[in-house]
C-alpha positions in Angstrom: -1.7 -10.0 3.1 -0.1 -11.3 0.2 1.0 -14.5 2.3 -2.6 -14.9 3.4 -4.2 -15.2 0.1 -1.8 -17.6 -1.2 -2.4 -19.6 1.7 -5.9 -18.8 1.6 -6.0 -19.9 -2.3 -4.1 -23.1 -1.7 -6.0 -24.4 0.7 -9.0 -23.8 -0.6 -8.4 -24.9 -4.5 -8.8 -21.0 -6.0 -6.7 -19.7 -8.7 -4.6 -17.1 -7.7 -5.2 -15.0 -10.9 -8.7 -14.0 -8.7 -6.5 -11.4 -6.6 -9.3 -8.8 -6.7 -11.4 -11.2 -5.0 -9.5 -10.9 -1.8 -11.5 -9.1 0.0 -14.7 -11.0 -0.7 -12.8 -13.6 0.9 -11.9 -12.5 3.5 -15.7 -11.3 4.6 -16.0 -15.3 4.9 -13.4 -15.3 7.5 -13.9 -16.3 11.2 -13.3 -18.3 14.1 -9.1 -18.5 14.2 -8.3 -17.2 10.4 -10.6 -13.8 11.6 -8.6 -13.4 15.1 -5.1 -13.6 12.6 -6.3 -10.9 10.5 -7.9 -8.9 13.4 -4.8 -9.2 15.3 -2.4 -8.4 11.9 -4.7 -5.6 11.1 -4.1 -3.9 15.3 -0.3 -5.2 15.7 1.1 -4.7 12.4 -1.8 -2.2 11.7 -3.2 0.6 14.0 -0.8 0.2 16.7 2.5 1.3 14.7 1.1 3.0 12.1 -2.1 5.0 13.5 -5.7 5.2 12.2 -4.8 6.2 9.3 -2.9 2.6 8.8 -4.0 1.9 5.3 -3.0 5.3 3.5 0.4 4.7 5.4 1.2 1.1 4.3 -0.6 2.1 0.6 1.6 5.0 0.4 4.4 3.0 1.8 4.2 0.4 -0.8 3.6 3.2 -3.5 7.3 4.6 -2.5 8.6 1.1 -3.0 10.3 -0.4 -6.3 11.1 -4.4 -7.0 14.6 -3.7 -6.8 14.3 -2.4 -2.8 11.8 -5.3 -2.2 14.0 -7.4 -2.9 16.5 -6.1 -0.1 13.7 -6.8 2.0 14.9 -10.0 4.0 11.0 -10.7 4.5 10.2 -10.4 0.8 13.4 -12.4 0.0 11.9 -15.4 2.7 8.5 -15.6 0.7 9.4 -14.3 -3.0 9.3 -17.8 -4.2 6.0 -18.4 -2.6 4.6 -15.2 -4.5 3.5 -15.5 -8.4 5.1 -13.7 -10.7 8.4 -14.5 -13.3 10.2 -11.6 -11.5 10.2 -9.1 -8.7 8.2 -6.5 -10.6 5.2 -9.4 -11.4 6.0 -10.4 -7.6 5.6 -6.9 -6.5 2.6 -6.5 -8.5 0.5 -9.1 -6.9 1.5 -7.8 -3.1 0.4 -4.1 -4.1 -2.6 -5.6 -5.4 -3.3 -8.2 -2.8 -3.3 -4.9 -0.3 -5.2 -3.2 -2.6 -8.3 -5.5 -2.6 -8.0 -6.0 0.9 -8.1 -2.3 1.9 -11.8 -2.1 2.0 -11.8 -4.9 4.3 -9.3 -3.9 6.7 -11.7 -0.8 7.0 -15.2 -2.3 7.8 -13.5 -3.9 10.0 -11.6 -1.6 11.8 -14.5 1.1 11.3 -17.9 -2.0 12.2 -15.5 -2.3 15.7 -15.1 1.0 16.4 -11.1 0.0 16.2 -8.9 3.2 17.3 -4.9 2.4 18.2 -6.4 3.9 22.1 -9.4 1.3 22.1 -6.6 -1.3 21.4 -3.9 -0.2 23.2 -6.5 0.0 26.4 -7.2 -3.5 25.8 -3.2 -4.6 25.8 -2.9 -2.3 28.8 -4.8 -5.3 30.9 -2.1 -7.4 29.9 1.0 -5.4 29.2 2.3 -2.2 30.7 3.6 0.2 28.0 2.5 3.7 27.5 1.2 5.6 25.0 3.9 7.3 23.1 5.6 3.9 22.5 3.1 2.6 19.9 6.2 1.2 17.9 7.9 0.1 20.3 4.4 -2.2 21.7 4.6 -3.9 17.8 7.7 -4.5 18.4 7.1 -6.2 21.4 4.2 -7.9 20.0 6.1 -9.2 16.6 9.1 -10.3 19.1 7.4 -12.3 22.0 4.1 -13.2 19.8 3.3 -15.5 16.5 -0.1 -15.2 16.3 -0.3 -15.4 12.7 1.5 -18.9 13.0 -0.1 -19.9 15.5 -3.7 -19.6 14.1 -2.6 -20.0 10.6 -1.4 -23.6 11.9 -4.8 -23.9 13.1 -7.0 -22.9 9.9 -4.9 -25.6 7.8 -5.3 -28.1 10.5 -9.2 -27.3 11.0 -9.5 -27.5 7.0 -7.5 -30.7 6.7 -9.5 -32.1 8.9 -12.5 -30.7 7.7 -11.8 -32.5 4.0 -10.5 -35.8 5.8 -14.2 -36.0 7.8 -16.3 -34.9 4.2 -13.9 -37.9 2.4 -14.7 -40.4 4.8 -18.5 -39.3 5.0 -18.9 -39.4 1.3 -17.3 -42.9 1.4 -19.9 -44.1 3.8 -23.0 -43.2 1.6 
């Protein structure tokens, strides 16, 4: 999440002192940027952690301090994309950046009628795993999938091009 608004806020020319404003946001979303969060919300979301996904991961992140974050090899890939003069400040805007999105993630899951069954089901057309092998199916997923490259790739291409087009129409008038 915290990846998302930084890339959100770059993009899009926002401070990234707004952090509570995530979650607005992301009610904007759709097209490619809403099929990433859909699909990091059921993959790295329901599937592994169960329906009740947020309390988990807000619990999870709760039990964490800077000092094992920063043991993290993801945390150590992205820390100096993250604001903050240290780990704690760092730390500080992922907890919060989860934290605004939380309400989110729940419309969302809760307007779709989103379950770990419902979406499970759905993979079963594609994939054959059972049931009690949810973390295992992430894992799969997160090994043989980069869906949140993939369509991140294609919200900063769509908005590049988006700015190129209003540039050169603005240059026309």
């Amino acid at each position: 999440m915290a990846i998302e608004l930084i890339a959100f806020c770059k993009l899009n020319n926002i401070s990234l002192d707004n952090v509570g404003s995530f979650g607005n946001y992301l009610s904007h979303y759709k097209g490619e940027s809403m099929m990433r969060m859909a699909a990091l919300v059921c993959a790295d979301g329901l599937i592994p952690l169960g329906p009740d996904f947020i309390r988990v991961a807000q619990n999870t992140l709760g039990g964490l301090n800077p000092s094992t974050l920063q043991q993290n090899s993801t945390f150590q890939n992205i820390s100096n994309l993250i604001p903050g003069a240290n780990n704690s400040q760092k730390f500080g805007f992922v907890t919060t950046t989860f934290a605004s999105a939380q309400g989110w993630m729940n419309n969302l899951v809760q307007s779709r009628g989103l379950t770990p069954a419902i979406v499970l089901g759905h993979l079963k057309q594609y994939v054959d795993v059972t049931d009690d092998k949810l973390d295992y199916v992430a894992a799969f997923l997160d090994m043989t999938t980069n869906y949140y490259e993939h369509t991140g790739i294609q919200t900063v291409a769509r908005r590049l091009i988006d700015r190129a087009y209003a540039e050169i129409a603005s240059g026309r008038s």
